[in-house]
ZALOGU-903652 format. One record per residue (C-alpha): x negated, y, z negated. Coordinates in steps of 0.25 Angstrom, whole numbers, plus 5000, padded with zeros to 4 digits. Layout:
N
     u     v     w
     X     Y     Z
...
This chain:
557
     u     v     w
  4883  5050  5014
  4885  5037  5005
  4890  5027  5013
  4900  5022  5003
  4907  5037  5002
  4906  5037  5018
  4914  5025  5018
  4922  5030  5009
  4926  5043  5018
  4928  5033  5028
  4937  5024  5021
  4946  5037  5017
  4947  5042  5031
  4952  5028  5033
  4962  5028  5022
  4967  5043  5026
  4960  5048  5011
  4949  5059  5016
  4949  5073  5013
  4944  5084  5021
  4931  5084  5014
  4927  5069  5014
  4930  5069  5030
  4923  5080  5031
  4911  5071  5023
  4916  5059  5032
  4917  5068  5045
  4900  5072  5042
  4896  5060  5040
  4902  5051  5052
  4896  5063  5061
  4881  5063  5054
  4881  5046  5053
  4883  5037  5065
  4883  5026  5052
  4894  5033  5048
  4903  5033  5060
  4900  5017  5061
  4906  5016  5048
  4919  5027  5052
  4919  5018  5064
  4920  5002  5057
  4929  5009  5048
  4939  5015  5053
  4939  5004  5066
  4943  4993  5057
  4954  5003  5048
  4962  5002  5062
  4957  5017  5062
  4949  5014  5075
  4950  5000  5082
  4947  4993  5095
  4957  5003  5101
  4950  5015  5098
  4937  5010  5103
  4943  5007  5116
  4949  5023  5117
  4936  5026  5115
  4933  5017  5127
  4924  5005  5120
  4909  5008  5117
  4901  5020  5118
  4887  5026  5115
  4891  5037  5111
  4889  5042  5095
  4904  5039  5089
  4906  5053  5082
  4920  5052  5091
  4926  5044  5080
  4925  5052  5068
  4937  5055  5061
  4945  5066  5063
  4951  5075  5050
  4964  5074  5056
  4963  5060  5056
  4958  5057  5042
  4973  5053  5036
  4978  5044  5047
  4970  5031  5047
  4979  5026  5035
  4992  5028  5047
  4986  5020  5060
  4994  5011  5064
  4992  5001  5076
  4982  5004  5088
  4990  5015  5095
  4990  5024  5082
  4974  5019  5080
  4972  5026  5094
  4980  5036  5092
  4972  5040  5079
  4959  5037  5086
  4961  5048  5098
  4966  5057  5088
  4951  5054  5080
  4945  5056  5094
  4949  5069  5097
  4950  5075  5085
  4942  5088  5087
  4931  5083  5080
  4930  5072  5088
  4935  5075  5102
  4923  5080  5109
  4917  5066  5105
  4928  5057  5113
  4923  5049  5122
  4931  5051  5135
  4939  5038  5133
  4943  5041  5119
  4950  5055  5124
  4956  5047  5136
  4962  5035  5126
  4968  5045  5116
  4978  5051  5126
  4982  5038  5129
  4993  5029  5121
  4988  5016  5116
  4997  5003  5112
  4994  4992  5102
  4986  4982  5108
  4989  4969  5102
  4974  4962  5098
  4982  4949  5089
  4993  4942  5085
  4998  4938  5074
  4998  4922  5075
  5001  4916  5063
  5002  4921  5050
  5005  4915  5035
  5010  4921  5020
  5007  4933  5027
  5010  4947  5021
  5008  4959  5032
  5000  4971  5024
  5009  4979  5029
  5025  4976  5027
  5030  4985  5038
  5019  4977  5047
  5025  4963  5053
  5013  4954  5055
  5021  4942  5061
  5016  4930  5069
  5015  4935  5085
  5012  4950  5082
  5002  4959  5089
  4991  4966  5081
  4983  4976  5087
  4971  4983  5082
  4972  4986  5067
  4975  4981  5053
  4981  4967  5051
  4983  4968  5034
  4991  4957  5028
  4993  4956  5013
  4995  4940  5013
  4994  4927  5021
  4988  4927  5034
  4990  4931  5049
  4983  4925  5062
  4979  4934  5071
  4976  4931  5087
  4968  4940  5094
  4970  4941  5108
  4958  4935  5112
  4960  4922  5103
  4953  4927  5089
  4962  4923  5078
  4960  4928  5063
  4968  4923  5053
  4969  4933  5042
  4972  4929  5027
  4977  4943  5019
  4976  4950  5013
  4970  4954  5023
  4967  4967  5032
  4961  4965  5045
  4959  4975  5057
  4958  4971  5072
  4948  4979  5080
  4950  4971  5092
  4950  4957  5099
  4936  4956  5093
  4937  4964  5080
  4941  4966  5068
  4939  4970  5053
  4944  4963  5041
  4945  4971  5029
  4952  4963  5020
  4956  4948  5019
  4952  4935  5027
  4950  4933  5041
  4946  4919  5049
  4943  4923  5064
  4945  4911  5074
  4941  4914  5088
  4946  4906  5100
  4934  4898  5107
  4925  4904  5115
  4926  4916  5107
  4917  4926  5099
  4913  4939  5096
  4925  4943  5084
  4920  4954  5074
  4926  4953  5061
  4923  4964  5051
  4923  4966  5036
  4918  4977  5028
  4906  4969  5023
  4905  4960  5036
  4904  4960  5051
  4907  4946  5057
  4904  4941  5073
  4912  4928  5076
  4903  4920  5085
  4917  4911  5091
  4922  4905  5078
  4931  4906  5066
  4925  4911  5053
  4933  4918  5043
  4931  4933  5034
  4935  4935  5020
  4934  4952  5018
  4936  4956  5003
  4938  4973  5006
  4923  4975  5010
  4919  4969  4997
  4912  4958  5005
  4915  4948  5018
  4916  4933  5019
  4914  4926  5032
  4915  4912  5035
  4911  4903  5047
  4923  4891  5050
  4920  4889  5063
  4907  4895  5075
  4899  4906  5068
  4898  4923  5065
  4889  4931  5063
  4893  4941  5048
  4885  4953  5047
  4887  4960  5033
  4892  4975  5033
  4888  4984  5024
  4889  5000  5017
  4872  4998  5013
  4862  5001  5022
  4856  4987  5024
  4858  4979  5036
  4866  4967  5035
  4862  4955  5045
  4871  4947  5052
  4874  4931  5047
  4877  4920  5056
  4886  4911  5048
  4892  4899  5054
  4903  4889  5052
  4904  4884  5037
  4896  4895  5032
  4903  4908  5024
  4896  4922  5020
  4899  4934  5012
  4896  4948  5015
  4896  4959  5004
  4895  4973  5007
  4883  4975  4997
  4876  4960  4998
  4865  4957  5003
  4861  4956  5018
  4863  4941  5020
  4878  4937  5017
  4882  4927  5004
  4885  4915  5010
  4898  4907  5003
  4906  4895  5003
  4912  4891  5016
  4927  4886  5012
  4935  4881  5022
  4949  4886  5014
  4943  4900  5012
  4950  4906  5024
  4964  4904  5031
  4959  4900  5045
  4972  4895  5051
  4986  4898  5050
  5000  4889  5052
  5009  4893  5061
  5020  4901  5056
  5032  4896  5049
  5045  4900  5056
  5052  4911  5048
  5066  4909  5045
  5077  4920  5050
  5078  4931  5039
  5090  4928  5032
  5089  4913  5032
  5079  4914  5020
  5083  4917  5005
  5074  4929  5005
  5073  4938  5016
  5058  4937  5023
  5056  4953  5019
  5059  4949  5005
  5050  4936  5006
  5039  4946  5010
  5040  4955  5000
  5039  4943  4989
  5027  4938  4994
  5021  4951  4995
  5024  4958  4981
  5032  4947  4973
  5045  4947  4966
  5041  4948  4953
  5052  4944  4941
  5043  4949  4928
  5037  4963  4922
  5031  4955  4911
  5024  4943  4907
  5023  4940  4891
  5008  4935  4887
  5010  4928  4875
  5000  4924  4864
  4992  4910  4868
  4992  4900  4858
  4979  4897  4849
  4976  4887  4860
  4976  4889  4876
  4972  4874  4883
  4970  4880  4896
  4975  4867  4905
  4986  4871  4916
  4998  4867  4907
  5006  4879  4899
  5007  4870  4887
  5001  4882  4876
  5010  4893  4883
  5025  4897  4878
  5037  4893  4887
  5043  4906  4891
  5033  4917  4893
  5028  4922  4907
  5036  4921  4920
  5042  4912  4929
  5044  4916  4942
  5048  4913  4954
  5040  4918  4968
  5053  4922  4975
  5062  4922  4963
  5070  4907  4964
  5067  4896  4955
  5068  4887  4966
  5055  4894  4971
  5042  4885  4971
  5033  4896  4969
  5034  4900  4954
  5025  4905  4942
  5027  4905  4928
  5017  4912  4921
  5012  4916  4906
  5001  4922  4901
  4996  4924  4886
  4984  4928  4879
  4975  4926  4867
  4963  4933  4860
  4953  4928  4872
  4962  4926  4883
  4974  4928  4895
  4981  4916  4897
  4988  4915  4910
  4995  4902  4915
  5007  4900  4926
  5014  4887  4932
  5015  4890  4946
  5025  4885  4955
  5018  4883  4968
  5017  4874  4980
  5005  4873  4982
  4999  4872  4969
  4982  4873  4966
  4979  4873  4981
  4969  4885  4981
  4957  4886  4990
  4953  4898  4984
  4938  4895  4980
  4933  4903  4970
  4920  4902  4972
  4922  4908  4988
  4936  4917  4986
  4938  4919  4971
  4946  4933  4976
  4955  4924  4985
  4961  4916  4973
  4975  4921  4974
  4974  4916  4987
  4977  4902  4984
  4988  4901  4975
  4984  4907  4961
  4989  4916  4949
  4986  4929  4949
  4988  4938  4937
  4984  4954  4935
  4983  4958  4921
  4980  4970  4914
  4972  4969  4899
  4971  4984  4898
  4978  4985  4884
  4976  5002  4883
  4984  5001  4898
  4996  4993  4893
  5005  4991  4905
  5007  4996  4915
  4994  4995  4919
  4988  5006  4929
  4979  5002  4939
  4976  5000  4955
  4967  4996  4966
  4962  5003  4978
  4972  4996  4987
  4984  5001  4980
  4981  5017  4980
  4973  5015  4995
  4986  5008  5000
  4994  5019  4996
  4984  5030  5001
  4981  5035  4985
  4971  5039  4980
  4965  5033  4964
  4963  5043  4953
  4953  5042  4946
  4961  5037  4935
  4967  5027  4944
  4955  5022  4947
  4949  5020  4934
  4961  5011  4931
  4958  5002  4945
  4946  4999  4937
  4953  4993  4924
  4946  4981  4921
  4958  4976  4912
  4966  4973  4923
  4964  4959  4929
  4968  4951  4941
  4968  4938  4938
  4968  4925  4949
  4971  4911  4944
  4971  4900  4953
  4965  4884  4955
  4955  4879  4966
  4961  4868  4971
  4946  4863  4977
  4938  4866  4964
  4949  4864  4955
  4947  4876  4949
  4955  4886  4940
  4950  4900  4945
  4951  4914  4940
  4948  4927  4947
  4948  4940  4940
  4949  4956  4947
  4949  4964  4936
  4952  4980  4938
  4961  4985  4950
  4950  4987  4959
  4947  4972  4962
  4935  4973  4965
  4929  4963  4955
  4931  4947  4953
  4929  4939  4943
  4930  4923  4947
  4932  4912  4934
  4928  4922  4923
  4922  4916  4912
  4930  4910  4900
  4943  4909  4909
  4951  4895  4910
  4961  4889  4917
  4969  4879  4920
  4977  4874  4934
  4987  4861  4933
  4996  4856  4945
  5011  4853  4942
  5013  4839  4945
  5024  4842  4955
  5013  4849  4963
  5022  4862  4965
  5014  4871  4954
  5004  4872  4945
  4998  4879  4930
  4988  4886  4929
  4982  4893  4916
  4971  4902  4912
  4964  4907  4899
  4955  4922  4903
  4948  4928  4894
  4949  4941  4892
  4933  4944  4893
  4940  4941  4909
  4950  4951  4908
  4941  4961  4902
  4948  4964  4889
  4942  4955  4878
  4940  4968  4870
  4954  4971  4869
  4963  4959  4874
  4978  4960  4875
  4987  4958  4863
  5001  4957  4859
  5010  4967  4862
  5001  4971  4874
  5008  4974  4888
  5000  4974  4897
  5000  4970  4914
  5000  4957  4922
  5005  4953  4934
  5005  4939  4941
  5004  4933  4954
  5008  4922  4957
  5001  4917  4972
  5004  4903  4980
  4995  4897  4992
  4997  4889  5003
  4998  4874  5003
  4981  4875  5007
  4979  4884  4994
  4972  4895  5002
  4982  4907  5005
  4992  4913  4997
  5007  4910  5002
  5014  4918  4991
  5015  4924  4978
  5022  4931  4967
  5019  4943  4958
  5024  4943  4942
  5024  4953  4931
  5027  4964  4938
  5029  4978  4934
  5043  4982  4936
  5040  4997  4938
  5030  4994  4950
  5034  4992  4963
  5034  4977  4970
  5027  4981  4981
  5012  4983  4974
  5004  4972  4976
  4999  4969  4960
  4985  4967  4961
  4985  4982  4967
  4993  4988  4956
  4992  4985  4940
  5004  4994  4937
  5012  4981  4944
  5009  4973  4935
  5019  4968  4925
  5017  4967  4909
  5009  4958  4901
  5017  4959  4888
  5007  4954  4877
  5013  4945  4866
């Protein structure tokens, strides 16, 4: 069997999307390939399908072969429902003694599933900031057990201590699973792992990387098994790459100062990188004290939900016809007074983070320029050249656009996330439109060490592509001499935006949304934004980089 479609099978077992005739095709294979049952195996153990707990039911290691893990038919819907340890060892006797597998049980599994088991706590949540659970029905406050499983979280970031001392510090979004005082998977996000003196021997796993801490502090970057980025502050790890091919990957001693890449189709040896100290958020201040609900203008649930979807004031934004000339230098001197937006992040003008924006257009180019009101102004330690897909992160302007002329508005498109979150399946027609190359997600922002204007690209719905600085684009950045904001402007071609051949033109409407994001006082994580241009018929609750139909109109004049 290909290993792709094998992987495949697995992943949709996983997501409770098999039929009866690919488990049967999955069912063959795990029973003809050990190879196979080591994939089901690392698979499902860091979905929270199987953890640390289930491989104590089955009373540690064994020598026999492990057919008594494969997957039952009856259980094929449920791995999308576990929820905590108990329900994972529930689900794990019930795979155990399915009658396919019963009569390879091992006497301890049999014995464990009868009896009851309780959570058992593995961390605590210890400090966290700008933080944003994944899930809004799940509280992740500071002093909160976590057992084994999945730790998502949309924004911000949360420290976890392990029982045995191990901190990690993770930076969303991000999704994280703990296998065990000594384990755990990183599927998504950033991860720095800080173990207490005298301490070694934490795995850290990615898709494309295996990682053995040798007592010390080294960070992960995981990009959703695209590739792994692992960097050495302090001690040493051995990285070993992970791959679907057939070649063997050898493992790499990298030390302190020294940073790697692991990609799923490289070659054997990783590609050494940059080492940034900025690159990862290592550690956390402690938490501010949260005033009694009530005492606050706006309730804390309310708070949350702005920070997470926006509270936007405008459906449409008006791009005007640019003057002959454009002098792209940070000031707004060519642009009319009046077109655009001017909001404000939680709706008062007395709010220090605010955005007016405006856009136009010519024969050549997108024109986009804002004047941000910002406390932290041009501070990013975002380098370009390291983490061009971690721009937003720093404070930065981020505007999604549609050029598709023949779609109009409202435009039709969505990623993967959107239709796997919600357990759908794409049609065919759907997914052809994922793949629009007319639709562009645009991230401006400044790095404050080079002093450099910076432009990143995804174009389609996929997002699966990046485009870093594309040739013909300018911009400017200038800082208000109060130091409580700053201008920024742009000139893209539309070669960038993949519509020279038939540009927008007066009397288009078309789709843009902005976002408008604000770091910390260090330039390094996002602390808050604010979404504007939104499509009034679209509910607040979809993020807009998952969703063009949420996008707001671009009314062409």
């Amino acid at each position: 069997m290909n290993l792709d479609y094998r992987d495949s099978l697995i992943e949709a077992w996983l997501n409770g999307t098999l039929d009866d005739a690919q488990f049967a095709e999955l069912e063959a294979e795990l029973l003809e390939s050990a190879a196979a049952r080591d994939a089901f195996w690392d698979r499902a153990a860091f979905h929270g399908v199987l953890s640390e707990a289930a491989r104590l039911a089955w009373g540690g290691e064994t020598e026999e072969e492990p057919t008594r893990w494969l997957p039952s038919r009856q259980q094929k819907n449920w791995a999308a429902a576990v929820l905590g340890a108990a329900v994972i060892m529930a689900a794990v006797a019930m795979l155990l003694l399915s009658p396919s597998n019963q009569a390879h049980a091992p006497a301890p599994a049999r014995l464990a599933a009868s009896v009851p088991a309780a959570t058992v706590p593995l961390a605590t949540i210890t400090r966290s900031q700008f933080l944003l659970a994944g899930d809004a029905a799940e509280s992740l406050a500071v002093g909160k057990a976590i057992g084994a499983g999945r730790v998502l979280i949309l924004d911000g970031a949360l420290e976890l201590t392990l029982k045995n001392g191990v901190v990690i510090t993770l930076e969303g979004p991000a999704d994280l699973d703990l296998g065990g005082e000594m384990e755990a998977f990183l599927h998504d996000g950033n991860a720095v792992v800080r173990m207490p003196e005298g301490t070694d021997g934490f795995r850290l796993k990615t898709a494309t990387a295996d990682v053995l801490d040798l007592g010390t502090e080294f960070a992960v970057k995981a990009s959703h098994g695209f590739f792994t980025d692992v960097q050495v502050y302090e001690g040493a790890v051995i990285a070993t790459g992970r791959s679907s091919g057939a070649a063997p990957r050898f493992p790499k001693r990298l030390e302190a100062g020294q940073s790697a890449r692991f990609s799923p189709h490289g070659p054997e040896e990783p590609e050494p990188i940059p080492y940034s100290e900025s690159r990862f958020v290592r550690r956390l201040p402690a938490d501010a004290g949260i005033p009694l609900p009530g005492t606050q203008h706006i309730p804390r649930d309310v708070v949350e939900e702005i920070r997470q979807w926006g509270r936007p004031q405008f459906d449409s934004i008006a791009v005007h016809r640019a003057p002959k000339t454009v002098t792209i230098d940070g000031r707004l001197d060519e642009w009319q007074e009046g077109p655009g937006f001017v909001s404000f992040r939680d709706g008062t003008p007395s709010c220090p983070e605010w955005a007016d924006g405006r856009m136009m257009y010519d024969d050549g180019h997108l024109y986009i320029a804002a004047h941000v009101g910002d406390p932290a102004p041009m501070r990013s330690v975002v380098d370009p050249a390291i983490n061009p897909g971690d721009g937003w992160r720093g404070g930065s302007v981020q505007v999604r656009v549609s050029t598709d002329r023949q779609m109009g508005w409202p435009a039709d498109g969505n990623t993967a996330a959107y239709f796997a979150q919600r357990h759908l399946e794409p049609t065919p027609e759907q997914k052809v439109a994922a793949r629009n190359l007319r639709f562009a997600h645009l991230t401006l922002w400044y790095h404050a060490a080079s002093q450099t204007p910076c432009l990143t690209i995804n174009h389609g719905m996929l997002l699966d592509t990046l485009e870093l600085n594309p040739s013909g684009f300018r911009a400017a950045f200038t800082r208000d001499a109060d130091g409580k904001g700053y201008v920024l402007e742009y000139a893209i071609p539309w070669t960038s935006l993949n519509c020279a051949d038939d540009p927008p033109r007066a009397g288009d409407m078309l789709a843009a949304v902005w976002q408008v994001n604000w770091s910390d006082a260090a330039g390094r994580m996002r602390r808050d934004h604010m979404v504007e241009i939104h499509n009034p018929h679209e509910p607040l609750q979809i993020n807009v980089w998952e969703r063009a139909a949420t996008w707001g109109r671009a009314e062409y004049w």
